[in-house]
C-alpha positions as CSV (number, residue, x, y, z in Angstrom):
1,X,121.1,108.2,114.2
2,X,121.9,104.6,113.8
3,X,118.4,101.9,112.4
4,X,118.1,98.5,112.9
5,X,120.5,96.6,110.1
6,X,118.7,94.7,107.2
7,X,119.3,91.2,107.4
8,X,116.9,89.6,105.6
9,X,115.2,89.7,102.4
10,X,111.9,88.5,100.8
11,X,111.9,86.5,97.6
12,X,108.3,86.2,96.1
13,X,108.8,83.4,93.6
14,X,105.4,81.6,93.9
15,X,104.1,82.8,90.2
16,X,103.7,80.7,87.6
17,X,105.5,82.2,84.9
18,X,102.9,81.7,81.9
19,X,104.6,83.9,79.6
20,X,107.5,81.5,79.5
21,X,105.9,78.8,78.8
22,X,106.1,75.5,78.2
23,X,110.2,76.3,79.2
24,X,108.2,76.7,82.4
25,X,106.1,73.8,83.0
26,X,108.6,71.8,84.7
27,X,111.8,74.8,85.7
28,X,110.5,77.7,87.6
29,X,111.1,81.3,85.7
30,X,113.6,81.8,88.0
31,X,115.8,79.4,87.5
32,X,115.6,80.7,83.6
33,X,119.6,81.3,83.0
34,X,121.4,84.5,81.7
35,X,124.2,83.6,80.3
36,X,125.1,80.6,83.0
37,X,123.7,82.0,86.2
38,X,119.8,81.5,87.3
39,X,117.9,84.7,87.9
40,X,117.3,84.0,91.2
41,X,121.4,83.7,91.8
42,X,121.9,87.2,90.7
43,X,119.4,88.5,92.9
44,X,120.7,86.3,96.0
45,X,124.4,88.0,94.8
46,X,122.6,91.4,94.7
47,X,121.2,90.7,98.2
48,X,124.5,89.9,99.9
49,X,126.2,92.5,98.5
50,X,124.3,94.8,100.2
51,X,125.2,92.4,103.6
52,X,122.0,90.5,103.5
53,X,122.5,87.2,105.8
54,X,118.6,85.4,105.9
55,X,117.1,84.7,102.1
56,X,113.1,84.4,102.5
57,X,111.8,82.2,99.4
58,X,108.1,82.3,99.3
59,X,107.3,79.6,96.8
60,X,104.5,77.6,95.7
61,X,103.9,73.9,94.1
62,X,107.1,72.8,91.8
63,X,109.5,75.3,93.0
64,X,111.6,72.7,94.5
65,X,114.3,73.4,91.8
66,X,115.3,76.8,94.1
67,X,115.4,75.1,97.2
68,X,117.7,72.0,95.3
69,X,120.0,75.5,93.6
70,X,121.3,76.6,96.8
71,X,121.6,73.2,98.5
72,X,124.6,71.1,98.5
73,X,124.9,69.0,95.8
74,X,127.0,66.1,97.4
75,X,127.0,63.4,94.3
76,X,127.7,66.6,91.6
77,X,130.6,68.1,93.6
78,X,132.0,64.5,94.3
79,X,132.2,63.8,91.0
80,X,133.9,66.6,89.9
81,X,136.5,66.9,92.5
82,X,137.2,63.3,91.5
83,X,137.3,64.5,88.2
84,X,139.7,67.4,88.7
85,X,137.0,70.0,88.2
86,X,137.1,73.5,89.8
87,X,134.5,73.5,93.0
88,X,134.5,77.3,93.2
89,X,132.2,77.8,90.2
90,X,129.2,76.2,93.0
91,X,130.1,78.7,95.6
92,X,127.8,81.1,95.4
93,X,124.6,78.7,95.3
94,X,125.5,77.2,98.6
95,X,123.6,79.0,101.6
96,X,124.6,77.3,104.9
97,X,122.2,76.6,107.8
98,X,120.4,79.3,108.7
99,X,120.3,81.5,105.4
100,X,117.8,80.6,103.8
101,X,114.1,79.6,104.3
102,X,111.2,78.7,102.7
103,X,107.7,79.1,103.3
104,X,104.6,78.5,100.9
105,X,102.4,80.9,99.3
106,X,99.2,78.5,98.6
107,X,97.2,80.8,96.8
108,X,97.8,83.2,94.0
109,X,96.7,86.5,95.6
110,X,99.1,89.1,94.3
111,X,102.4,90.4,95.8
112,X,101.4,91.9,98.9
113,X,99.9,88.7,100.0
114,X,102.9,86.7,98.8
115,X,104.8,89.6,101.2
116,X,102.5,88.6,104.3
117,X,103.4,84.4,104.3
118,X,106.7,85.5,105.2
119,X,105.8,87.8,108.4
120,X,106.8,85.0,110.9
121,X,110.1,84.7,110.0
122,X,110.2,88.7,108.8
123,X,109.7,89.0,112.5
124,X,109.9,92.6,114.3
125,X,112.5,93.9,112.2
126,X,113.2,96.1,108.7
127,X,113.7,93.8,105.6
128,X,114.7,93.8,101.5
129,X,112.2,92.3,99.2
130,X,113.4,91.4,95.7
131,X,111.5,90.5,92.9
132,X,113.9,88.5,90.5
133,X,112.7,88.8,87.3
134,X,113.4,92.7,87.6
135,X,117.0,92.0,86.6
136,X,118.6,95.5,88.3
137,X,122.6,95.3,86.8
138,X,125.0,97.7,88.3
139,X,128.7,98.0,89.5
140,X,127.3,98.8,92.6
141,X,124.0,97.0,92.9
142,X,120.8,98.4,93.6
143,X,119.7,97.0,97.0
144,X,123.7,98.1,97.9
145,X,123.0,101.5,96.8
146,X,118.9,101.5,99.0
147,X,121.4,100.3,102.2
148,X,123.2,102.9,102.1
149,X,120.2,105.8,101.9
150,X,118.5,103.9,104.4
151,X,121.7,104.3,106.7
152,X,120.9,107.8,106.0
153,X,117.5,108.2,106.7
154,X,115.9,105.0,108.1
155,X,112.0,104.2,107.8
156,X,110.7,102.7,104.1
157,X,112.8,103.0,100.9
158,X,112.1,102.1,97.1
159,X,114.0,101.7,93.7
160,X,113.4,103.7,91.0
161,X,114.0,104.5,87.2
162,X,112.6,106.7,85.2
163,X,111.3,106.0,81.8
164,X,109.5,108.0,79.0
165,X,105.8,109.6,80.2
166,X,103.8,107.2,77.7
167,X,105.3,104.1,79.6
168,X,104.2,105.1,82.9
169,X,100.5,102.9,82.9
170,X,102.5,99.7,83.1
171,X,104.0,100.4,86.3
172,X,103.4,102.0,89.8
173,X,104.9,105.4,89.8
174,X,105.6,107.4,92.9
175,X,104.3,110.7,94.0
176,X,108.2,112.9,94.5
177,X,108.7,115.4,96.9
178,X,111.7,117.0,97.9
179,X,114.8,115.5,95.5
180,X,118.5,115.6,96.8
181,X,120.6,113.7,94.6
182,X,119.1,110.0,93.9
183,X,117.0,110.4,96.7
184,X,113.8,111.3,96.4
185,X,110.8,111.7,98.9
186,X,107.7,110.0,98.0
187,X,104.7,111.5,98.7
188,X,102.1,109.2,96.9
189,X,101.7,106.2,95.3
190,X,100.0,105.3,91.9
191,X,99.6,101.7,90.8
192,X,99.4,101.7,87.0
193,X,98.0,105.3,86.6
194,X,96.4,106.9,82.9
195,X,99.2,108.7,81.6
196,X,97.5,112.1,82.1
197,X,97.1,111.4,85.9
198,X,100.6,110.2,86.5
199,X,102.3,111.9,89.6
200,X,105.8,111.3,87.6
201,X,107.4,109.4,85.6
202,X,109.4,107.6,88.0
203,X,108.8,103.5,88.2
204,X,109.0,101.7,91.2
205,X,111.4,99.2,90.0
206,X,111.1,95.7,91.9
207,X,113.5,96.4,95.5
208,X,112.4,97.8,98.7
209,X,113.3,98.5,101.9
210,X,110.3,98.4,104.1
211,X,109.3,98.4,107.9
212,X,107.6,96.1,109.8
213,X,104.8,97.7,110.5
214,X,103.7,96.8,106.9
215,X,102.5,93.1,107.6
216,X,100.0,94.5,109.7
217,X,98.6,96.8,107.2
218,X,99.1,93.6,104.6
219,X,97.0,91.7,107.1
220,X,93.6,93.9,107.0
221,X,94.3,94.9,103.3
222,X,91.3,94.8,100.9
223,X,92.0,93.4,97.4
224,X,93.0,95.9,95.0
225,X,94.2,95.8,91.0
226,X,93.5,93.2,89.7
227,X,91.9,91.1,92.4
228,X,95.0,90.8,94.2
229,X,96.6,92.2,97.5
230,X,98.7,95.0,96.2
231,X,101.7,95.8,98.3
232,X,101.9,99.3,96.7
233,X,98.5,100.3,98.5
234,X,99.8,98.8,101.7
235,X,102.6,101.3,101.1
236,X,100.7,103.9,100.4
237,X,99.0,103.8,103.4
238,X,102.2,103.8,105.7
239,X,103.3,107.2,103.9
240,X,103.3,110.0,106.5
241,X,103.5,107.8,109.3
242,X,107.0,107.0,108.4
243,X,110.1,108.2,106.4
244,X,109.3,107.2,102.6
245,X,111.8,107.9,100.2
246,X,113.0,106.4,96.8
247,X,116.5,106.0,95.1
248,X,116.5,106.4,91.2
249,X,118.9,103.2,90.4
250,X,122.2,104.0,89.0
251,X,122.6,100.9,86.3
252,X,120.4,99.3,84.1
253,X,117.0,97.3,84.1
254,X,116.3,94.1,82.4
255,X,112.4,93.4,82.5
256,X,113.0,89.1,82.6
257,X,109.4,88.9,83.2
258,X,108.8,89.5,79.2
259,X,110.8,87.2,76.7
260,X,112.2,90.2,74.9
261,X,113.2,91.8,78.6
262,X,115.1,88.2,78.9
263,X,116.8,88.0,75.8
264,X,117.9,91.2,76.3
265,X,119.7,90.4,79.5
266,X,121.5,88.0,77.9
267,X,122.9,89.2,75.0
268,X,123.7,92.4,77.3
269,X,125.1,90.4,80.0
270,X,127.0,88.2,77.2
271,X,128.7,91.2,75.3
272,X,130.1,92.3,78.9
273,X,132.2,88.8,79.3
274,X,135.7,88.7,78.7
275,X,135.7,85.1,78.0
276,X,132.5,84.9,75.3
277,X,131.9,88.8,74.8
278,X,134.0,89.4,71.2
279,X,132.6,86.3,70.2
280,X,128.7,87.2,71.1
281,X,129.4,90.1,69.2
282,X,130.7,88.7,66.4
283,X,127.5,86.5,66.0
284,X,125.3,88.8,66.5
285,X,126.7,91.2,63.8
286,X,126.1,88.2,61.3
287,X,122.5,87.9,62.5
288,X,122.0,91.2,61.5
289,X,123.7,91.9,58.8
């Protein structure tokens, strides 16, 4: 059976990013670096990897900074062509006419309202959200790996990682079914369950596949953890009506929403580079010896 392709993907990058602060009262989180790339670039990569061609920003006040990233830069590349500099470093922040768009999220009502501003250009059709700040590193990457199960068997798919049973209350964790390889069914949905009433210990881990039909259950949905529109009860409520199914990640997640999460990512990301990596490591071994 052949679905409808993805082709575009959700960016919720409204939030304010507090924890960051004051690095964030003027740059949003997003456009925090690891190593030399914004967050938001890897997940953009990430996305068309997986053959992604529409990039939905919803933003909010003083995100401009995104929009400017992956618009051309006419003085900066003028200057350095004039100045013998190599160009091809900028390609991957340039999305031509038609790739990207914005639209505003104007109040801070939690993810699965940030989800909902973007049903207008979401249209009738299956799309990716990613939330950037859940740094998912991989040879293949993760929303690559959900396109191909989805290929397989259509309707809504999730990412997931297990961690250890006493973590489980930060996260929502899905109910499993029937396992075959990565895949898993999902049965249920928990958002931030006790650790005695956990279904599993599998994480949903910040991508998604999802059907339309989910604006229209985001549109009557009732505030939930929180006080905020939580697009894991809008999920919840779509299992059984359609496939639901989650793929355990094969890489690595950095949690860039927490300071140590982003430090992490770049000392990790760092050590991997062939140009810096010996000499990261050589640093850090002095910091701790």
């Amino acid at each position: 059976m052949t679905f409808k392709p993805i082709r575009k993907a959700v960016f919720p990058v409204a939030g304010l990013g507090t924890r960051f602060l004051p690095a964030t009262k003027a740059i949003p989180k997003e456009m925090l670096p690891v190593v030399d790339r914004p967050l938001i670039q890897y997940a953009v990569d990430e996305a068309r990897e997986a053959g992604i061609e529409q990039m939905i920003f919803v933003t909010g006040r003083g995100k401009s900074a995104i929009e400017d990233h992956f618009d051309i830069a006419f003085e900066l590349e003028r200057t350095m062509a004039e100045r013998g500099k190599d160009l091809s470093v900028l390609d991957p922040t340039r999305l031509g006419p038609g790739a990207c768009a914005y639209v505003r999220q104007q109040e801070p009502m939690g993810l699965g309202h940030a989800i909902w501003c973007a049903r207008d250009i979401v249209g009738d059709e299956p799309f990716a959200i990613f939330l950037p700040d859940e740094f998912m590193h991989g040879t293949t990457g993760c929303m690559a790996q959900m396109v191909q199960a989805y290929n397989e068997t259509g309707g809504n798919i999730i990412s997931v990682l297990e961690v250890p049973q006493d973590k489980v209350s930060s996260y929502g964790v899905i109910a499993p079914g029937e396992e075959k390889g990565a895949l898993t069914e999902v049965t249920g949905l928990v958002e931030k369950p006790a650790v005695a009433d956990a279904p599993s210990n599998k994480i949903i881990s910040g991508r998604y596949i999802l059907q339309p039909e989910v604006m229209r259950v985001l549109e009557n949905q009732e505030k939930g953890a929180g006080g905020e529109i939580q697009l894991t009860d809008a999920m919840a409520q779509m299992i059984g009506d359609q496939p639901f199914h989650a793929v355990t990640f094969d890489g690595k997640r950095y949690d860039c929403g927490s300071v140590a999460g982003y430090v992490e990512a770049n000392l990790a990301l760092a050590l991997e580079r062939e140009d810096i990596g010996e000499e990261v490591r050589e640093k850090a071994a002095e910091l701790l010896a």
